[in-house]
Each structure stands twice: as structure tokens, then as C-alpha cells.
C-alpha positions in Angstrom: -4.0 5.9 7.2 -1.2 4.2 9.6 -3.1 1.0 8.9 -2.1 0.7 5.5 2.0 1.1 4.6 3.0 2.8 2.2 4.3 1.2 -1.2 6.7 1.9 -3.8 5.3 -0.2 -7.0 6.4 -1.1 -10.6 4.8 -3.2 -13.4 4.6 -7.2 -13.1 4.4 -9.0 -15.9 1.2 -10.5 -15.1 -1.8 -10.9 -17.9 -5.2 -9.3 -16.6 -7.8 -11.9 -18.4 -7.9 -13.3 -14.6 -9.5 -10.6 -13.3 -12.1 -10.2 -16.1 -13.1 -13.9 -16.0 -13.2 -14.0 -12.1 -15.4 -10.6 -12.4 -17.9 -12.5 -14.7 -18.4 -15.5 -11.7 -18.5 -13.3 -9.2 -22.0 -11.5 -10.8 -23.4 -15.0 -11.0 -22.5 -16.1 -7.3 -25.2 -15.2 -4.5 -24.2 -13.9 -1.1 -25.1 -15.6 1.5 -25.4 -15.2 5.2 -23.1 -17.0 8.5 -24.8 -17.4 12.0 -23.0 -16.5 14.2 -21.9 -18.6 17.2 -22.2 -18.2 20.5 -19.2 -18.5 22.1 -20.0 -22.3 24.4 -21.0 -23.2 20.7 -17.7 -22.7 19.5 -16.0 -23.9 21.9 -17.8 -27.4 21.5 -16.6 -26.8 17.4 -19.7 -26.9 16.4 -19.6 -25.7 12.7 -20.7 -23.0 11.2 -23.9 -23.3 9.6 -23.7 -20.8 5.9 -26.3 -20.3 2.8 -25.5 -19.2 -0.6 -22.3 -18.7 -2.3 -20.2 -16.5 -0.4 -20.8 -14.6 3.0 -19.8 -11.4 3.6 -18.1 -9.8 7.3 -18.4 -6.2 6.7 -16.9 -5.4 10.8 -13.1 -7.3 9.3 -14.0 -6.5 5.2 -13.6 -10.4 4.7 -15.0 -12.5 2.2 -15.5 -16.3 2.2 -16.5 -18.6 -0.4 -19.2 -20.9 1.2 -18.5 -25.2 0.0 -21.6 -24.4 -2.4 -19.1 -21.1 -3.9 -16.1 -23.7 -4.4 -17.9 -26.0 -6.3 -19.0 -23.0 -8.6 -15.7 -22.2 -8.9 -14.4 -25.4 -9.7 -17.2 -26.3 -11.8 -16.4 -22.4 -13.8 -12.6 -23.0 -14.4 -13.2 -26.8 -15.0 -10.5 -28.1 -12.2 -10.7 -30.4 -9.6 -9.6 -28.9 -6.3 -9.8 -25.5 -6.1 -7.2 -25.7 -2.7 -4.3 -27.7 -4.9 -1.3 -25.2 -4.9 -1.6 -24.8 -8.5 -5.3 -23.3 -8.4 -4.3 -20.5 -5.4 -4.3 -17.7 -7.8 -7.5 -18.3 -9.2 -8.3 -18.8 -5.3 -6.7 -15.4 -4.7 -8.5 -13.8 -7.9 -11.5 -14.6 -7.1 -12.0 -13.5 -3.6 -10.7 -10.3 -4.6 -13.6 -9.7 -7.5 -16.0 -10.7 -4.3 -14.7 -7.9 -2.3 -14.7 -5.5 -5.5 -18.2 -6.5 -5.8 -19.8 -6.4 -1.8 -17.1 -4.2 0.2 -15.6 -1.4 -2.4 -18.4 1.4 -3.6 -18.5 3.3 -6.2 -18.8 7.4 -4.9 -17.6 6.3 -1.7 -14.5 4.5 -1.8 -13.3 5.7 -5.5 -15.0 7.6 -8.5 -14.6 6.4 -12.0 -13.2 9.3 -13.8 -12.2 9.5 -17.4 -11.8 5.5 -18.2 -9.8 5.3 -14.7 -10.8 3.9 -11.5 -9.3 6.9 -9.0 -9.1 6.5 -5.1 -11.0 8.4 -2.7 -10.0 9.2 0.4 -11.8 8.4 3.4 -10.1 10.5 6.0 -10.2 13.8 3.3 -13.0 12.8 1.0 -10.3 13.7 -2.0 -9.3 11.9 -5.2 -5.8 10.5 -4.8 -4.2 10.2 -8.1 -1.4 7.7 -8.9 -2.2 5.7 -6.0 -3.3 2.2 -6.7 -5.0 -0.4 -4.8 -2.4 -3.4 -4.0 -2.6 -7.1 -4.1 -4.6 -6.8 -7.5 -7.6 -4.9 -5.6 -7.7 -2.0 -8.1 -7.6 -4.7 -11.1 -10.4 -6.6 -9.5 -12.5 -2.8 -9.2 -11.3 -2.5 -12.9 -13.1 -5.2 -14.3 -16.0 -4.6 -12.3 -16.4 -0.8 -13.7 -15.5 -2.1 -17.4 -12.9 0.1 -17.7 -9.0 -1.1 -18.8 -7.5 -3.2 -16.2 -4.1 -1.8 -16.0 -1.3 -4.7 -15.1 -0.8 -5.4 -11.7 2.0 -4.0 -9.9 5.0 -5.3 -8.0 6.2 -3.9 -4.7 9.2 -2.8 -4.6 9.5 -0.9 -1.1 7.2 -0.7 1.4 7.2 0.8 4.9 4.7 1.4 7.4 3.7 5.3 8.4 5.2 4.6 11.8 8.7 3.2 10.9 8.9 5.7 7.9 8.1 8.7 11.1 10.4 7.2 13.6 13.0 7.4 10.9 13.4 11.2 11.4 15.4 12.0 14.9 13.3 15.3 15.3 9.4 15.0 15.4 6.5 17.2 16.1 3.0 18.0 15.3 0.2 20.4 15.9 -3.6 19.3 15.2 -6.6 20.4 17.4 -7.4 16.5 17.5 -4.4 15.0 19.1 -5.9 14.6 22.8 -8.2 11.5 21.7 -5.1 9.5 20.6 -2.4 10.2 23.6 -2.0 7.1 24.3 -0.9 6.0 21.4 1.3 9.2 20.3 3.1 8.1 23.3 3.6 4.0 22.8 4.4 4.5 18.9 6.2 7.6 18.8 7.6 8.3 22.4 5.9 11.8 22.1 4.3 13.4 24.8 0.8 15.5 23.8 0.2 19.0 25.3 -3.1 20.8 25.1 -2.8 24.7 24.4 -5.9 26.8 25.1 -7.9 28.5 22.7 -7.3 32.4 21.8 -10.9 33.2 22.5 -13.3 30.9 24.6 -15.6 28.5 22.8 -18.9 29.3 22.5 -20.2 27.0 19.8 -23.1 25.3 21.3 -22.5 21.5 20.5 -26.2 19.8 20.5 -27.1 16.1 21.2 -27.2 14.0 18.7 -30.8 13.2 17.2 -31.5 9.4 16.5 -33.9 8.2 14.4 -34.9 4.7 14.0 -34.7 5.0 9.9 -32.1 6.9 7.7 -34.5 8.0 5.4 -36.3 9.7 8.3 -32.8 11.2 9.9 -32.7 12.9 5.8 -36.0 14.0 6.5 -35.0 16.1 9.2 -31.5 17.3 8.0 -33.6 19.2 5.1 -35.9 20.1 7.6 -33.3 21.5 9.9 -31.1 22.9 6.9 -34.6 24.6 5.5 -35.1 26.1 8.8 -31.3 27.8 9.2 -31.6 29.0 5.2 -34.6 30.7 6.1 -33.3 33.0 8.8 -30.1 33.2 6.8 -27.9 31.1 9.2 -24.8 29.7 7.0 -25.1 25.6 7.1 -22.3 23.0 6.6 -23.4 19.6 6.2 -20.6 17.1 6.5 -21.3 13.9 4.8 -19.0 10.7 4.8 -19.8 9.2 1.2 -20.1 11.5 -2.4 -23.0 8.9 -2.4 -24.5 10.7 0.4 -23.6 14.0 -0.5 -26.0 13.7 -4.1 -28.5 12.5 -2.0 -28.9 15.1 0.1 -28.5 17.6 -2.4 -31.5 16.0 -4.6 -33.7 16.7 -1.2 -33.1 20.4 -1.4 -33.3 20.5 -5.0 -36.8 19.4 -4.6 -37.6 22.2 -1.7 -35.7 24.6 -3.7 -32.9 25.4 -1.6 -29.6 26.9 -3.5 -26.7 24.9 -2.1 -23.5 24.0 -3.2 -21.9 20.8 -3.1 -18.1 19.7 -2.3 -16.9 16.2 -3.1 -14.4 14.7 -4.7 -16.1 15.1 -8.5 -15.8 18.9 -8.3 -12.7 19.5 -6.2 -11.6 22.3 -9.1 -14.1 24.8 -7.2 -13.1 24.1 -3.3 -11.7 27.3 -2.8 -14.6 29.3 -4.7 -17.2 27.2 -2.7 -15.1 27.6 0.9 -14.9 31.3 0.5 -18.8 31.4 0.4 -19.7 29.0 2.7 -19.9 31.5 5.3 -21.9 34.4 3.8 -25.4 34.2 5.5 -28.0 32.2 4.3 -25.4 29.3 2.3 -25.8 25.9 2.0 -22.7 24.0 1.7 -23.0 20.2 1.7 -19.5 18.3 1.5 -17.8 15.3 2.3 -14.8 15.3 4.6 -12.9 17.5 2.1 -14.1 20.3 4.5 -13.5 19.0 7.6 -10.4 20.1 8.4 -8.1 22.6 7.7 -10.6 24.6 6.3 -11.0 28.2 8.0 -14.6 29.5 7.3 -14.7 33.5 7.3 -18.5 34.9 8.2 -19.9 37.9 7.0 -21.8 40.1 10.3 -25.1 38.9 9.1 -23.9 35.3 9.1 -23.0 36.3 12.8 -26.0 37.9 13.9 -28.1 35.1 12.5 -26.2 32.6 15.0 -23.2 31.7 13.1 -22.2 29.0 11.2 -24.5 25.7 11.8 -22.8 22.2 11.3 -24.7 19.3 10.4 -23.3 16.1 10.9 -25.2 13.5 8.6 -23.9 10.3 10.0 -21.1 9.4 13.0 -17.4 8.9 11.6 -15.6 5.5 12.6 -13.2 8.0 14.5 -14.2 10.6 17.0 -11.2 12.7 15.7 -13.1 13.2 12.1 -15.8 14.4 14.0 -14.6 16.9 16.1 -12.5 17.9 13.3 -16.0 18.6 11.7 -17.2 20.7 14.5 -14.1 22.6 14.6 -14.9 24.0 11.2 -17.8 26.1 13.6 -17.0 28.7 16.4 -13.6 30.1 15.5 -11.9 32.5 16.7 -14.6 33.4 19.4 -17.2 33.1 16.3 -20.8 32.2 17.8 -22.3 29.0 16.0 -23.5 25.5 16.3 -23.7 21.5 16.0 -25.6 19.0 15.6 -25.4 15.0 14.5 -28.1 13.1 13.0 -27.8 9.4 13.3 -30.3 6.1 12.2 -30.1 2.6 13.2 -29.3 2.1 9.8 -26.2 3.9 9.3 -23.0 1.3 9.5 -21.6 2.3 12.6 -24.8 1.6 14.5 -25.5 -1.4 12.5 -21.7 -3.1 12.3 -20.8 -2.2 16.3 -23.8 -0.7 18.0 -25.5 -2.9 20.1 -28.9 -4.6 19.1 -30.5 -3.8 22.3 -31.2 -0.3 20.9 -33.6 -1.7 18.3 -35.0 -3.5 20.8 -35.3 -0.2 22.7 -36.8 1.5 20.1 -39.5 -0.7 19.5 -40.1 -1.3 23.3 -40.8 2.7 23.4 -42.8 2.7 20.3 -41.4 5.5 18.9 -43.3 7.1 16.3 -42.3 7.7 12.4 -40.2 10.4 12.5 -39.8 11.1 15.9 -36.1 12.1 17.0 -34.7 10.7 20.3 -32.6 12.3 22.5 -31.0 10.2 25.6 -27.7 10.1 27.4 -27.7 6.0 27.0 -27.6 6.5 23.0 -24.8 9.2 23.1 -22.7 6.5 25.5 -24.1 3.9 23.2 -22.8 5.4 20.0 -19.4 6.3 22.0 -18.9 2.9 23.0 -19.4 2.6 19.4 -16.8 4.4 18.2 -14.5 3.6 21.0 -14.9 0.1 19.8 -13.9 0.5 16.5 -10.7 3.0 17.5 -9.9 0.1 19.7 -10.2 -2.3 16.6 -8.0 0.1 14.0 -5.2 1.0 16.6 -5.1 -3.0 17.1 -4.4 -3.2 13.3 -1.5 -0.4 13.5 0.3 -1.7 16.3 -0.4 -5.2 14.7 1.1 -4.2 11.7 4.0 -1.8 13.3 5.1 -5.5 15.0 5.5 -7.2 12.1 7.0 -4.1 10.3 9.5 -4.0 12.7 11.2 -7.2 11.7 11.0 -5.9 8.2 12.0 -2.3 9.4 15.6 -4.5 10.5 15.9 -6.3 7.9 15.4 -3.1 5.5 17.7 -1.0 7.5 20.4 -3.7 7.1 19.2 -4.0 2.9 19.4 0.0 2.2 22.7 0.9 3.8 24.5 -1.9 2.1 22.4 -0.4 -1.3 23.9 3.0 0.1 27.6 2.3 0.1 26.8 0.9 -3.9 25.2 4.1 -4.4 28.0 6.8 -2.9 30.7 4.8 -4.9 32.5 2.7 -2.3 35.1 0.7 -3.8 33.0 -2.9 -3.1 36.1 -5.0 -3.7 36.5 -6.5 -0.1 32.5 -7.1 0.1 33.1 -9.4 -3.6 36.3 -11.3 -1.7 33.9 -11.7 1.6 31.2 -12.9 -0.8 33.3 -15.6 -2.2 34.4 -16.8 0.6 31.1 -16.7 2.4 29.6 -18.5 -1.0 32.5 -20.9 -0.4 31.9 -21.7 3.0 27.9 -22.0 2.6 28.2 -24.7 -0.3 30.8 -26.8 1.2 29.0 -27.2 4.8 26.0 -28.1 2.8 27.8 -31.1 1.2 30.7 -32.0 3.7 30.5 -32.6 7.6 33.2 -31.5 9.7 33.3 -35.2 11.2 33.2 -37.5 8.0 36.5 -39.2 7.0 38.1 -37.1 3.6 38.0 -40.6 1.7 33.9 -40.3 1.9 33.9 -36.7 1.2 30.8 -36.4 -1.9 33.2 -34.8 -3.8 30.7 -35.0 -6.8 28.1 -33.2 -5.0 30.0 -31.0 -4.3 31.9 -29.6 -7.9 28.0 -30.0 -9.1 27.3 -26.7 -6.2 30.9 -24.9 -7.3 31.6 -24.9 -10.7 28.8 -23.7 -12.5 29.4 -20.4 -9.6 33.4 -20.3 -10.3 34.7 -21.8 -13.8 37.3 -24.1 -12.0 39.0 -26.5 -14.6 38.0 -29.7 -13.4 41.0 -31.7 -12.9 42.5 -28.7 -10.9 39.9 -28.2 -8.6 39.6 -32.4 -8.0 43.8 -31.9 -7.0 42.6 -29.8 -4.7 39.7 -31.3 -2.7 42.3 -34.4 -2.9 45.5 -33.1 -1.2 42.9 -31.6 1.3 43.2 -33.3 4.9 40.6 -31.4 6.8 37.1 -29.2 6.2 39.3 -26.0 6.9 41.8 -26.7 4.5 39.8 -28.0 2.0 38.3 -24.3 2.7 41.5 -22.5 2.7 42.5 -23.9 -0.8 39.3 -23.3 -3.0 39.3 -20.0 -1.6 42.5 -19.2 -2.4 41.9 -21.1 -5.7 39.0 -18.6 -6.2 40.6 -15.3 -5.2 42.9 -16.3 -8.0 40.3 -17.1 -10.7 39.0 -13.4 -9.2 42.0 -11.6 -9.8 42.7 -13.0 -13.9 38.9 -11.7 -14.4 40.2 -8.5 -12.9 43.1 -8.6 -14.8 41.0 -8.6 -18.2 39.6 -5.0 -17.4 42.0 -2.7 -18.0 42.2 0.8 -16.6 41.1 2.5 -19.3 38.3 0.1 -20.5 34.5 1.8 -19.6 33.1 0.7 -17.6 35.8 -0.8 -15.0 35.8 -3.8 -13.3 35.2 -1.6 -9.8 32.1 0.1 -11.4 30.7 -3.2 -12.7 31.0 -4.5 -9.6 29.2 -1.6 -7.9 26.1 -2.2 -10.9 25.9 -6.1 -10.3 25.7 -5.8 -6.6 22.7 -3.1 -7.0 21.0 -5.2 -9.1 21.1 -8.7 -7.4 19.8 -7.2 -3.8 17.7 -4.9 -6.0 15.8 -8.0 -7.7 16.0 -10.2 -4.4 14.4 -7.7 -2.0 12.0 -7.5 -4.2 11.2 -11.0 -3.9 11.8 -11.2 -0.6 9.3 -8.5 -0.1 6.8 -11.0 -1.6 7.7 -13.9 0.0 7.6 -11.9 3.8 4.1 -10.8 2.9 3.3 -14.2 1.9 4.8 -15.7 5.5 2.4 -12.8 7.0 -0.8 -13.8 5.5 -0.7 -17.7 7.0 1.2 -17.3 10.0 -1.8 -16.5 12.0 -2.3 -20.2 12.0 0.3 -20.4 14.1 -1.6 -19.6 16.9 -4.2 -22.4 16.4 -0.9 -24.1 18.1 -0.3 -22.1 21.0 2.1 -20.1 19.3 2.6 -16.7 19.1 2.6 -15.6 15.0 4.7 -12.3 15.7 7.3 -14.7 17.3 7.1 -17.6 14.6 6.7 -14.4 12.3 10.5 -13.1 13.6 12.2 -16.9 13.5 10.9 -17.5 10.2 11.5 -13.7 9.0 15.4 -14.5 10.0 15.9 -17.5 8.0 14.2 -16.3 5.1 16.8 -13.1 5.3 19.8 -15.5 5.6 18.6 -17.2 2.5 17.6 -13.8 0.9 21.5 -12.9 1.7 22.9 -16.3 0.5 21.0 -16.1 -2.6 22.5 -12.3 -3.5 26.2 -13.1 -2.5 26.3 -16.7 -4.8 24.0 -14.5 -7.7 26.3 -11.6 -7.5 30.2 -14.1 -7.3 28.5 -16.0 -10.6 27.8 -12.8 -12.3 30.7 -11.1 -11.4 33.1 -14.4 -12.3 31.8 -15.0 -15.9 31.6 -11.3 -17.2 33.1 -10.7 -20.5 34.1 -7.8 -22.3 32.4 -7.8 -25.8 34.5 -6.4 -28.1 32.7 -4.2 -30.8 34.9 -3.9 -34.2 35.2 -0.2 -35.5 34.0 0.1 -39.1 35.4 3.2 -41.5 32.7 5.4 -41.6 31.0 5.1 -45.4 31.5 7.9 -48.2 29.1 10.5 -47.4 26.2 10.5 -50.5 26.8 13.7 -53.0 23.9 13.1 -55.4 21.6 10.7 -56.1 19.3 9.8 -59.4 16.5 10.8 -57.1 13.9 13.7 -58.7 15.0 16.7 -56.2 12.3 18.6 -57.6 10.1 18.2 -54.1 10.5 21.1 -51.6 13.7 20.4 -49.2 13.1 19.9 -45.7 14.4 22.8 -42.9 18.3 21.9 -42.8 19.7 19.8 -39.8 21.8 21.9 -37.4 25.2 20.3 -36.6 25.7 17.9 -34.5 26.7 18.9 -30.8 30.8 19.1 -30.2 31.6 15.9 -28.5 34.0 16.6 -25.3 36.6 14.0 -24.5 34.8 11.7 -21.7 31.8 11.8 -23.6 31.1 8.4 -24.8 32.2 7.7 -28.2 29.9 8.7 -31.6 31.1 5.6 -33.1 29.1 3.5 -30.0 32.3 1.6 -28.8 31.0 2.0 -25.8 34.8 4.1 -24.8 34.9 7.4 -23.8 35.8 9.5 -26.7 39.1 10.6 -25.6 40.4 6.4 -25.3 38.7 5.5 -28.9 38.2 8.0 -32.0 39.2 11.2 -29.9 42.8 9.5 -30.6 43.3 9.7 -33.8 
């Protein structure tokens, strides 16, 4: 979960036909396949050698159109370059219908429920509702269900699970999985993990895992197994990663008649009827991870006596935590029970980050069909597995906390300036400083501190001022004219400018809603309101190419931060010059008050039709209520007075 931050979204104005039309290619491009290099090969640049129209790299969940994909493209949306700047959403678009199409899947990754594509989660196996797909990911899964492709949104906060933890000053935890990840709870986090003994010793009996060398043989014997356990009236809990591979299990006992439930994400109404039977003797409980933690199974004393609750593990978790998290659902509280994994050459983490060689063993042996294998080189084999891909997803999260953190300073710098808006400061000195700061920005840009006054661009300059603060011309040229220096040229616009400031004030009078202190407060909220939010994008943008960087010898967190700090100057700039030429050509609209017309007595209308119920009177206005008559006043300064 920490790889991915968590996002606070609204609606962009973007049109969806994109996304349908990039769906429609993507069914008519074919994937293709990459060799992979060695790595003297790559060194030498060789290049390298692709077929079809896109391959696929299921270990980083990247797609890549092939040259034979571009043309398609190009060809599909009749332009010429598909790499010009103008073409990079349709760049963008279509490498996400790609990814819809070869790296999202249906019952495993989301459900399609009621018209609406709805998340699943991996680490839970439950539905997550209102949470969306970013980037336009969940439009692309949109189209490719045929379902309504909902606009895309627009971020307007984001913060990473770490930064959003270390925010609070007090932290602690208590899982039964934490000693796997100490390490890390102490580099992120600076907390220290201590292990607390069980109440009642263990005495679950944790097999070795059985490896087959197909899956549909490792499903063989899983029904096998779970047939064997319902016949002695042992309680079985078969954990599955995918709803996919929860149906399919459940069809195999259909066929052998086993009664079973089934727990996924579909029919997460009956959890708690389907956990509190789970461990009555002889049930069959087949669920995803929705029953892998947290999830205390009582058994009955025949449950007990039969050996206690048997866990079946249908295929190894990309974490070890998930997995013992499974196991954990067996032998507690002193209970007796049991576990066992099955696993097949086939299933992804054997196939994405096992090693080949165990094929190779395999057919070396020539094991027969069926035939489970039990060996401490495949256990280390399939630990080295997961190890390798724990190693891989805490390189994303402190990859990502990295580049958080120069977003986490900039943010922090962002929300207490929106915080003194929000508790009502009087933000009077912050408009001054503004002006002046807007001041001295526009005239270094223009005028060096060494060039002679008679070649100041004074041109250039009045084209940056004026349309910010409405100077009269000839005033503000008498100015930059008697001016002898940079400073004073400074000194005198500014005061020229505090005094435009203070006749603008001058036009809000006390009693006036709302006042010139309260529209300043609601014009500085807005302008670093609208510009984070575009700053947000433009960070994100910085982070996707800046990995380039190091095809320079560079470092890209480094270049990240440098180029991160001038974009926040800018960002800063930008709000203080919006916010000065906002705040210095407000007017007050004045609405006239019309006498109210003569209320209607009778009309030639037939009143013969039935009346409708009678309209309660209105509610008693109270004196700083706004005004009825939508003056915009309070109702004590306009009608109240007469």
C-alpha cells in the first residue's frame, strides 16, 4: 500500500472519447515479445531485437509500443510523428488502454459491479469503493469493460503513507507480522519492533510446501487434499490470491460434491455468516485474502478432535507477511491445526522471479504427472523469490518517500500559509509583502543593477507593471524618470503601489459584506488553491522524465530537488503577482434595490382546480442574516433599516 500515495481528486474537464478510441486500437494491436540482453550485450548497445506491436514486462507492469505499434498508431489517428509534443496525450492514452488490456484483470484486480468498475484490493481481497485508478488508468479499464467512462480526475493533494504517518508525533502499532519488515519500520519510521510471545505455545504443524510442475496439477491436489480433510470432518480454509482463483476452485468441488462456501469480494455481504462457520467440523471455506487477517476462527470440539483447522495455501503471496498472516488464521490460542502451500511453475511468482533452473530441474528428474516435490532447495528457491520481490517493492517506497520528501517541504510550507487564510489572520502585511515582492521580481527581470538609468527598458518594463497595478501612465513614467538608482526606482513604485493599495482599501467600507480583509483572506485561498494544484501536475510530470538524468551521471533525486526548488519559486511568484492583480482591480458591484411589486389578489384564472397544501411562512430573518432582497448586505445594514 505505501507504494502508492494517497490522493485527494476532483473532476477535470477532460472529454473521455480518447479513451474509447485508444481502447478500440489497442484490441487490434498484437503483443509481442523482447529478448532479453545479456548484460556484455548491452553494454556493447546492441539493440533490442522486439516482434509484434507492443511488448509486455510483467516483473515492472510496463508497456512499450514496438516501431511496428507507432506506425499503427500513427497510421490510426492519421498524424505524422506520434513523439511531436502535440501527440503526447494520445501517446499517454494509448499505453494506458495497453496496460488496461495485458496487466489489469478482471476478478483479480477489480470486479465490474452494477455499470461500475470497483477496485479490489490486493492486500485484503475487498472492494474499495470511491477509490479510483489515477493518471486516467480507471478510464482506460472503463472503456475496456464497456461501461460509462466517468471524466478523469484532477489531483488536488497527495501524500505518501509515510509522510502522512510521520506527520503524527506519537506512533505505534501491533500486527503479528511486523518482525519481517524491521528494518524498514526502523529507517522510515525511527520505530524500534519488539516481539511478544504467544499466550499458549504454537502447535500448528506448518508443512512444506508441495511443488508441482503444472498448476492444473497443484488444483488437482488441493481438491484432493481438501476432499480428504472433509471427509474426516477437519475444518479447511483455502486462501486464494485472485476471485478468479477462488471460482475455480470452487467449480472442482462442485463437481466432487463437496459443500463449501466461498468468500471474495462479490459476496462480501455474508463475511461474517461464512467466518462464524468456518470452524464447525467438516467446512469448506475457500476465500481470498479477505480472510487472512484479522479474522479469529472459533472451533467447535469436533473440529478439534479432528486436528483443527487445516489451511491451504493455493499459490505463494509476493510478500511473506500475507502468508504468514494466512497461517495465523490456524492454531490460536493453543488450538491444534495445520498448513500447507501448494505451488506450480506456472504460478507468477515462480514464473516472473523464480529462477529457470528449476524447470530445468524438473525435467532433469523426470518427474512424473502429478507427482508433488518436496525439497529444501525449492523452499530457499521460492524464498529467494519472495525476498526478491520485497527487496524490489521496499525499493519503490523508499524511492518514492525520496522524492515525496521534497514535496512533503514544499507542502508543509503550502498548508500552513493555507492555514493562517483559514483561522482568519488578518493577511494585510502578507498583500503589502506580496507587492513589493511582485515589484521587485518584475523589475530585476527588466533592469540590471549595472546599466546606466538613460538605457533603462522602461517600455518593457510598464508592459510587466501595469496590467498587475493600474498605474496612470504618465505618473508612473515621472517616476521611473526622477529614479537615479535600481533601489530607488524600487522604493518609489512601491510606495506608488502601497498607495494605489490603500484607495482600493478605501472603497470598502466597514460595513460593506464582504470586507476588503475577508476578500483578501478568499483571493489568497484560491490563487495557491488553483496553483498547487498545478504545481502538483507539473512535479509529477518533472518525476516521470527525470530518470533520464541518470543516463548523464546524474543523480535524478538530486536533479529532482534543484529543479523541484525552482519550479516552487515560480509556483510562489506566480500566486503573489495572481493574487496583487486580483486584489488591485476588485470592484464592488453595486445591485439597485427594486420596490417589491403589489402582491396578486385575484386573477381571471378558473380556481375551480383543487388548491395545493398552503406554503408555511417564511423563516424570521435575524439581523446578520443576509438580506431577502439579495443585496448581498447583511440584513441589519440594508432592509433591516427601514
Amino acid at each position: 500500500e505505501a507504494r502508492t500515495p494517497l490522493i485527494i481528486s476532483g473532476q477535470s474537464g477532460k472529454s473521455t472519447k480518447l479513451y474509447e478510441a485508444c481502447d478500440i486500437l489497442a484490441r487490434q494491436l498484437e503483443k509481442g515479445e523482447a529478448e532479453e540482453l545479456t548484460k556484455m550485450n548491452a553494454m556493447m548497445g546492441e539493440a533490442v531485437k522486439e516482434t509484434g506491436d507492443f511488448v509486455v514486462n510483467e516483473k515492472d507492469k510496463v508497456v512499450n509500443l514496438t516501431e511496428e505499434g507507432v506506425a499503427k498508431v500513427e497510421k490510426f489517428f492519421h498524424i505524422d510523428n506520434l513523439a511531436d509534443p502535440e501527440n503526447l496525450e494520445i501517446q499517454h492514452n494509448i499505453i494506458l488502454a495497453l496496460r488496461a488490456h495485458n496487466l489489469m484483470f478482471k476478478d483479480q484486480d477489480y470486479v465490474v459491479k452494477d455499470d461500475e468498475v470497483l477496485i479490489v484490493d490486493e492486500f485484503t481481497g475487498r472492494i474499495m469503493p470511491g477509490r479510483r485508478y489515477s493518471d486516467g488508468l480507471h478510464q482506460a479499464i472503463e472503456a475496456k469493460e464497456h461501461v460509462k467512462v466517468k471524466r478523469e480526475s484532477k489531483t488536488l493533494a497527495t501524500i505518501t503513507f509515510q509522510n502522512f504517518f510521520n506527520k503524527y508525533k506519537k506512533k505505534c502499532g501491533m500486527t503479528g507480522t511486523a518482525m519481517t519488515e524491521e528494518q524498514e519500520f526502523q529507517n522510515i519510521y525511527g520505530m524500534d519492533v519488539v516481539e511478544i510471545p504467544t499466550n499458549k505455545p504454537v502447535i500448528r504443524v506448518d508443512h512444506e510446501d508441495a511443488v508441482f510442475k503444472t498448476r492444473k496439477e497443484k488444483l488437482h491436489a488441493v481438491v484432493d487434499n481438501i476432499e480428504e480433510s472433509y471427509k474426516k470432518g477437519q475444518p479447511v480454509l483455502v486462501g486464494t490470491i485472485t476471485i478468479e482463483a477462488s471460482e475455480e476452485i470452487s467449480g472442482l468441488l462442485k463437481k466432487r460434491g463437496i459443500p463449501h462456501h466461498v468468500l471474495n469480494a462479490k459476496f462480501h455481504e455474508l463475511e461474517a455468516e461464512i467466518v462464524a462457520q468456518a470452524g464447525v467440523h467438516g467446512a469448506v471455506t475457500i476465500a481470498t485474502n479477505m480472510a487472512g487477517r484479522g479474522t479469529d476462527i472459533k472451533l467447535d470440539d469436533e473440529a478439534k478432535a479432528a486436528g483443527g483447522l487445516k489451511i491451504i495455501g493455493t499459490e505463494r503471496h509476493e510478500s511473506r507477511r500475507i502468508d504468514n498472516q494466512l497461517r495465523g488464521r490456524s492454531g490460536r490460542q493453543g488450538d491444534p491445526g495445520e498448513s500447507k502451500f501448494y505451488l506450480s511453475l506456472e504460478d507468477d511468482i515462480m514464473r516472473l522471479f523464480g529462477s529457470d533452473r528449476l524447470m530445468g530441474i524438473f525435467n532433469s528428474l523426470g518427474v512424473a504427472e502429478n507427482e508433488e516435490l518436496h525439497h529444501k532447495m525449492l523452499t530457499k528457491a521460492i524464498e529467494r523469490a519472495q525476498k526478491k520481490i520485497e527487496n524490489n517493492n521496499f525499493g519503490i517506497r523508499k524511492n518514492l518517500l525520496e522524492y515525496d520528501q521534497v514535496n512533503n517541504d514544499q507542502r508543509e510550507i503550502i498548508y500552513e500559509e493555507r492555514r493562517k487564510v483559514l483561522d482568519g489572520e488578518n493577511m494585510r502585511s502578507s498583500v503589502i509583502k506580496m507587492i513589493d515582492d511582485t515589484i521587485d521580481k518584475n523589475i530585476d527581470t527588466v533592469i540590471s543593477s549595472d546599466i546606466n538609468p538613460n538605457d533603462w527598458d522602461v517600455g518593457e518594463l510598464n508592459h510587466l507593471l501595469i496590467p498587475i497595478f493600474p498605474f496612470d501612465k504618465d505618473e508612473i513614467l515621472k517616476i521611473e524618470e526622477d529614479a537615479s538608482s535600481v533601489d530607488e526606482l524600487k522604493k518609489n513604485v512601491k510606495e506608488a503601489a502601497h498607495k494605489l493599495y490603500e484607495a482600493k482599501e478605501a472603497e470598502f467600507p466597514e460595513d460593506v459584506t464582504p470586507d476588503i480583509r475577508e476578500l483578501e483572506r478568499i483571493v489568497i485561498l484560491k490563487t495557491i488553491d488553483r496553483k498547487w494544484m498545478d504545481h502538483i501536475d507539473d512535479m509529477d510530470q518533472l518525476r516521470q522524465g527525470i530518470g533520464l538524468q541518470a543516463m548523464g551521471q546524474r543523480d535524478p533525486v538530486v536533479e529532482y530537488k534543484f529543479a523541484g526548488f525552482d519550479m516552487f519559486n515560480d509556483m510562489i511568484s506566480s500566486i503573489q503577482e495572481d493574487t496583487v492583480k486580483v486584489l488591485n482591480h476588485v470592484k464592488i458591484e453595486e445591485r439597485v434595490e427594486r420596490e417589491e411589486v403589489a402582491k396578486v389578489t385575484g386573477t381571471n384564472k378558473d380556481d375551480s382546480v383543487a388548491k395545493g397544501p398552503k406554503k408555511r411562512d417564511e423563516a424570521k430573518v435575524y439581523p446578520n442574516d443576509p438580506c431577502p432582497c439579495g443585496s448581498g448586505k447583511k440584513y441589519k445594514n440594508c432592509c433591516g433599516r427601514k
